[in-house]
C-alpha positions, 0 to 999 in steps of 0.5 A, a space after each residue: 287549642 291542641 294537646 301539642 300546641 298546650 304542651 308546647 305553650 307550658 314548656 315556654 311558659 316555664 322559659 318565661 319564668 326562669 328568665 327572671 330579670 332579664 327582660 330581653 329574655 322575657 320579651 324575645 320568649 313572650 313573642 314566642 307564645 304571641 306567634 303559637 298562639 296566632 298558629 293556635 287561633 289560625 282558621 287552618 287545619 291544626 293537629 286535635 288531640 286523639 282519633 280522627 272522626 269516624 268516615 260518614 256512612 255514604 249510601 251504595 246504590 247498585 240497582 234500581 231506579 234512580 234520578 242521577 240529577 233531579 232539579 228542584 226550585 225552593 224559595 227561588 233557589 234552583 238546585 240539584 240533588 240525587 233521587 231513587 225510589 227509596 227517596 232523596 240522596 246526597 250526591 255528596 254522600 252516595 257512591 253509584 255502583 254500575 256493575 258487571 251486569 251492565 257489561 256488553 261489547 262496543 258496536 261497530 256501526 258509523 253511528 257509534 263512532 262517537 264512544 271513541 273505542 273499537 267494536 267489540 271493547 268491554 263497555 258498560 251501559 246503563 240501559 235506557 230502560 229498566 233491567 232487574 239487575 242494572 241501574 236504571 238512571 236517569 234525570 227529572 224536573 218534576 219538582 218545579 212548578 209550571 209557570 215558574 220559569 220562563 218558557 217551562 225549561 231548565 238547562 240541566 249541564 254536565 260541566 265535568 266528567 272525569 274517569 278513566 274513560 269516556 262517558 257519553 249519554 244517547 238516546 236510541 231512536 229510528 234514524 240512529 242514536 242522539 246524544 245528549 252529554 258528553 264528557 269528551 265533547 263540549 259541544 254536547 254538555 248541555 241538555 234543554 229540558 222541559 218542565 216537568 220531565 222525567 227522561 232516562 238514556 242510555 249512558 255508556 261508560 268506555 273503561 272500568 273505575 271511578 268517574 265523578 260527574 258534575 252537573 248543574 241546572 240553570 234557567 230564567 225565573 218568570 221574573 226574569 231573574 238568572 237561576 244557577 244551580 251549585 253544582 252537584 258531584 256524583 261519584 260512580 263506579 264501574 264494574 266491580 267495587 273496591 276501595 283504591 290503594 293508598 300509600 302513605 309515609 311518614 318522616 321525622 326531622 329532629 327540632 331544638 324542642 324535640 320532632 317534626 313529624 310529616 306525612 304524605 298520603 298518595 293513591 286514590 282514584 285520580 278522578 275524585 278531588 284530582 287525585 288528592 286523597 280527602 280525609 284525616 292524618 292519625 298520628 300513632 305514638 308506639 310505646 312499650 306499654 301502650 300504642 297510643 293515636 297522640 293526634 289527628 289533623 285534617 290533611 290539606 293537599 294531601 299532607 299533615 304534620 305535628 310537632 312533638 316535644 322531645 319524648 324519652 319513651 316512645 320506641 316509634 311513630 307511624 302515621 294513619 291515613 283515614 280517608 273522607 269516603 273509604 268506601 272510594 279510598 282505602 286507608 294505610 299507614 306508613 311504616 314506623 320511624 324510630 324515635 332518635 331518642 328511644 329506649 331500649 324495647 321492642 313493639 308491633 307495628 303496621 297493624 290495623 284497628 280492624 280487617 275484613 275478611 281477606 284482607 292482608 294483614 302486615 305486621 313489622 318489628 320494630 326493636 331498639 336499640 337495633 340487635 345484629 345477629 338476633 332473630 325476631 320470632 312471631 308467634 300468635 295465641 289464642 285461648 292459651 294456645 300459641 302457634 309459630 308464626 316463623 321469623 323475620 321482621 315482617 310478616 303477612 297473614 290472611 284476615 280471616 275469622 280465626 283470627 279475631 281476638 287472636 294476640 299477635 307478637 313477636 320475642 327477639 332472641 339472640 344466637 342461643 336462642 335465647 329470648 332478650 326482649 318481647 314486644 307486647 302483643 296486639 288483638 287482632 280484629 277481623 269482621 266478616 265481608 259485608 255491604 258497605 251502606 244500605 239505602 235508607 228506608 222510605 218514609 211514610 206520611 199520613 194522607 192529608 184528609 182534609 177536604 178539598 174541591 171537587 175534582 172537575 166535572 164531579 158533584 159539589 161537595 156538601 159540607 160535613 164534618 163526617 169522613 169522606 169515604 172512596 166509594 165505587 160507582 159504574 156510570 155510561 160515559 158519553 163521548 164527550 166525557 171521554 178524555 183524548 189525550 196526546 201528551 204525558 206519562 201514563 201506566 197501565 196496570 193492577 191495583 187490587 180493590 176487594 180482594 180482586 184486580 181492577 185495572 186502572 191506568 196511573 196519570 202522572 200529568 199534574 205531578 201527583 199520580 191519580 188512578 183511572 179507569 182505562 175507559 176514561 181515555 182515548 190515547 191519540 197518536 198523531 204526526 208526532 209518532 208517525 215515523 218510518 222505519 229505514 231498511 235493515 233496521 230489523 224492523 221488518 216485521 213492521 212492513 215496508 210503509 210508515 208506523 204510528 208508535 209510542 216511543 220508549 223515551 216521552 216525546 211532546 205530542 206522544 202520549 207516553 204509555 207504559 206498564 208498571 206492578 208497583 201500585 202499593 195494593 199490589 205490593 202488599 198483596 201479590 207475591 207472584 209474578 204478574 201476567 200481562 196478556 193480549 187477548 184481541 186487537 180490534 182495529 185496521 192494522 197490526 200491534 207491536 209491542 217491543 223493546 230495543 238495546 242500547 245499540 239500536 237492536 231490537 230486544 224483548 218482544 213483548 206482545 203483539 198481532 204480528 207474526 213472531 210476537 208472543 201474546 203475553 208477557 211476565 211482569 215481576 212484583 218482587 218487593 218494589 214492583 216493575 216499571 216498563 216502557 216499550 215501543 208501541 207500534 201501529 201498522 195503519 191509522 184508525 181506532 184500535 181498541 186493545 184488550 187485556 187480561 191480567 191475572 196473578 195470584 191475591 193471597 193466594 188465590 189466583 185473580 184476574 181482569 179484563 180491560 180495554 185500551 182504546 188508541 186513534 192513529 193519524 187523523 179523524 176524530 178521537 172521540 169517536 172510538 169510545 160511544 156509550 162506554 162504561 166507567 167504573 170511578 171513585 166518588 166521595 161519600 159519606 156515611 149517609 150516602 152524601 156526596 163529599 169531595 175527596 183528599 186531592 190526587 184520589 178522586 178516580 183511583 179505584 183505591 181502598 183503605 189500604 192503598 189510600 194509606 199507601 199513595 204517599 209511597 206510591 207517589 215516590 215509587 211510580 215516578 213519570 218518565 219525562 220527554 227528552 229533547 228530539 226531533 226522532 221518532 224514538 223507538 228506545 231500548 227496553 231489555 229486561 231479563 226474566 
């Protein structure tokens, strides 16, 4: 029960007892306290005595990789949550930041009529691929197993959007772009994805402000069973970032046992909750002693109210909005309501519990009874100093850090001059600008060592109690043994074993990353990356006939082959940037390697054989490494081995590697670009040189202790990037700024 509702309660309790023998009197006030108690004991929201709760700390994501929607099945129940690479987030509790970075002008091709605005309107765009300084956003099903749906697909749905503008979600590709969620459209809301994917898109917001996005995944168990997602509300803000104006007011209606006081708080971006500030009501009373916060209730559509017994020393009252989200919603309070039954005094009103820098701090006198003809003075003081602040019964300040711990009040002085009455001072608090949240830290759990079956085609493992060491081994491979793939994720990259480079290539296929010598594979692009450019693409220097390429979005039938520096070997040991370089191309035709921007343009020109093409490109490691896919192009079909050098500097000390790729485009067979090819791998031994099978995910990784430790965070850091539904040969933008 409430301070109010107790107070109340003990006032008709004292009516009941002095009724004495009445018993009308008795009965009719007992039913009272029977309807009060109801109202104390109602499952709705009622005034609780003091402060409203803290705001919960939402997370700010401003950049980087991260999953707007990943689709998990536990326990048989379909849900959607928010994933980044420093792990899971609460959509809920997490506000997405699409900067000025982001910004570009509209296109004016047909092709983009559907983002609704003129060529060369400010939009922003997420880009489908990865930029240093722009979110990077996109959805995945890595989390549900095969087989446990029918038909490995989920119907990931946008059921809502709303914003000041138009959101739209497309995919580049060579025959134009293809979308795939609008918020205007309801013809384009639902996305059939399979599983696992991983699939980023361009998605283009038309105006600046809050939008929130609702999605929802659904899909048919093995069992036939209907799976539905609860739906998942994200909040996203574009261009810069600033909690939405409120205003909030406050009324006083007199009541035979003393007020009603009734608040109403409005603003707030009319895409969150339709526009009804969430949050809590703060309930202040103002006496000359003392300001005091008398109750808080939770406000329901927008409105809180408390009734109050008659009070004889409370100058005013003012209400305190405090918003669910305030990083969305900016708090405010009503100017104060003088008490009908005040005395005789004077206080500060208006003022905050705390300001950031810069902010606007407003003050307002509140004096009773009112006294025509006097002044109100302000003045603040500090370390005994007090500075004039001039008159009048508001006044501004800046919030800046001079002012923290500063008194702040005012003295009412007649037509002498003379001081009748001074409002008891208020310490000003005012805190230096700094990020609202910060995303939380990655968590770390030990590689499970437990002994497991070999990995196919590796030697039985002998039972031992002893510990299973990675050991590296050089072996011939014979063509049969060399894998042709046409499907999944991969990346090219460094891991750093020794003290020296080794290139390896990560395979996402099963879910948990393994890392494999490159001359393990045969990449093999057939009908599904044949694709023919149209003229005036800008892809001339392609030639006029038909390409083989890997495209920047994963397609079923391609493999899907990019290039990353986030191995956790690297991390800890390389401080500069990484240098990718084309040493030769042995095959039939040219290699281009090349990114595209959201509007089809062609973009970074990484690497290649034909003319304008650099032949190395720079990669960044920074503290969370780099992820990139681009176009792969192949001018003629047959074997093409491509070989790389990577070079960097270790600890210092400049380091590189070689290796080659091998790819086969159109027809004929694959494994016969690889004869006789050497193999460096990974096996488990033992101390005494036994062969032993090694934790599950690390046979063929080339890893050492250190990034055995480090897997589990590599496993969350180096995130597959699944095929998304199109019939195109996407050739998808990558712009990456250096």
């Amino acid at each position: 029960m409430t301070y109010v509702q107790v107070v109340a309660l003990g006032r008709i309790g004292m009516r009941i007892r002095a009724g004495g023998r009445n018993p009308k009197r008795r009965g009719a006030v007992a039913a009272v306290v029977a309807a009060v108690l109801a109202v104390a004991v109602a499952p709705t929201a009622v005034a609780v005595p003091g402060p409203a709760p803290e705001p919960p700390r939402r997370q700010l994501i401003a950049g980087g990789h991260v999953d707007l929607a990943a689709v998990l099945l536990e326990n048989g129940v379909l849900t959607v949550k928010g994933k980044s690479d420093s792990g899971p987030f609460d959509p809920a509790a997490t506000t997405l930041n699409v900067t000025d970075a982001a910004k570009r002008p509209a296109p004016s091709s047909p092709a983009y009529d559907f983002l609704g605005v003129p060529g060369g309107t400010p939009i922003h765009v997420i880009p489908q691929a990865f930029q240093p300084d722009v979110l990077w956003a996109g959805w995945n099903t890595e989390s549900v197993p095969r087989g446990a749906l029918a038909d490995n697909v989920v119907d990931l749905t946008l059921r809502a959007a709303h914003g000041p503008g138009r959101l739209e979600v497309y995919v580049s590709g060579t025959d134009g772009p293809e979308r795939v969620f609008s918020s205007h459209d309801p013809a384009v809301r639902t996305a059939r994805v399979a599983v696992p994917t991983h699939a980023h898109a361009n998605w283009a917001f038309t105006a600046p402000g809050v939008y929130e996005l609702e999605f929802e995944a659904s899909a048919t168990s093995i069992s036939g069973s209907r799976l539905v997602s609860p739906p998942a509300r994200y909040a996203v803000v574009v261009g810069p970032r600033s909690a939405v104006a409120t205003t909030t007011t406050l009324s006083a209606i007199g009541t035979p046992a003393g007020l009603e006081l009734t608040s109403t708080v409005t603003g707030g971006p009319p895409s969150i909750n339709g526009g009804v500030p969430q949050g809590w009501m703060e309930f202040i009373r103002h006496t000359a002693a003392r300001d005091e916060v008398v109750a808080h209730e939770t406000l329901r559509g927008g409105s809180a109210s408390l009734v109050l017994p008659a009070d004889a020393e409370a100058l005013a009252f003012t209400a305190r909005f405090v918003p669910a989200a305030d990083d969305l919603v900016a708090r405010s309070q009503s100017p104060p309501v003088t008490n009908p039954g005040a005395p005789s005094g004077a206080v500060v009103t208006g003022v905050r519990n705390s300001y950031t820098q810069g902010e606007k701090i407003t003050a307002t006198a509140l004096v009773t009874p009112q006294r025509p003809g006097h002044t109100v003075t302000w003045w603040t003081r500090k370390a005994g100093a007090t500075t004039d602040r001039g008159t009048g019964e508001v006044l501004s300040l800046t919030a800046n850090l001079d002012l923290h711990g500063v008194e702040l009040a005012f003295d009412v002085r007649d037509q002498g001059g003379a001081t009748v009455v001074s409002a008891r001072p208020v310490v000003l608090d005012v805190r230096a600008d700094v990020p609202t949240t910060t995303p939380p830290a990655p968590t770390t759990t030990p590689p499970d060592t437990t002994a497991v079956a070999p990995p196919k085609g590796a030697s039985p493992a002998t039972a031992t109690t002893q510990p299973c060491v990675p050991t590296t081994v050089t072996r011939t491979a014979p063509p049969g043994e060399v894998e042709v793939v046409t499907d999944g994720h991969f990346d090219f990259g460094p891991v750093v074993e020794g003290g020296a480079f080794s290139a390896r290539v990560k395979d996402d296929r099963q879910g948990s990353p393994v890392f494999r010598d490159p001359a393990s594979y045969v990449f093999h692009l057939g009908d599904a990356a044949r694709a023919t450019p149209p003229p005036g693409s800008g892809l001339d220097f392609l030639g006029s006939g038909p390409v083989w390429t890997i495209p920047l979005t994963q397609r079923s039938g391609v493999p899907w082959l990019g290039w990353n520096t986030q191995h956790p070997s690297v991390l800890a040991a390389v401080k500069s940037d990484i240098t990718l370089t084309l040493d030769k191309v042995d095959g039939p035709g040219e290699l281009a390697v090349y990114g595209q921007d959201p509007f089809g343009g062609v973009g970074d020109r990484y690497f290649g054989t034909v003319a304008g093409f650099p032949r190395a490109t720079t990669v960044p490691v920074g503290q969370s490494g780099v992820h990139v896919h681009a176009v792969w192009a192949f001018t003629k079909p047959g074997s093409y081995a491509v070989t790389f050098s990577i070079g960097g500097s270790i600890d210092g000390r400049q380091a590189s590697a070689k290796s080659t790729l091998t790819f086969h485009v159109g027809p004929g067979d694959p494994k016969a670009a690889r004869t006789g090819t050497p193999v460096v791998e990974q096996v488990g031994r033992t101390a005494d040189g036994k062969e032993c099978a090694l934790p599950s995910g690390l046979a063929s990784t080339g890893l050492d202790g250190f990034a055995v430790a480090g897997l589990v965070v590599a496993a969350g850091l180096l995130i597959p990037l699944g095929f998304l539904l199109t019939n195109l040969a996407t050739l998808a933008g990558v712009r990456r700024r250096r």
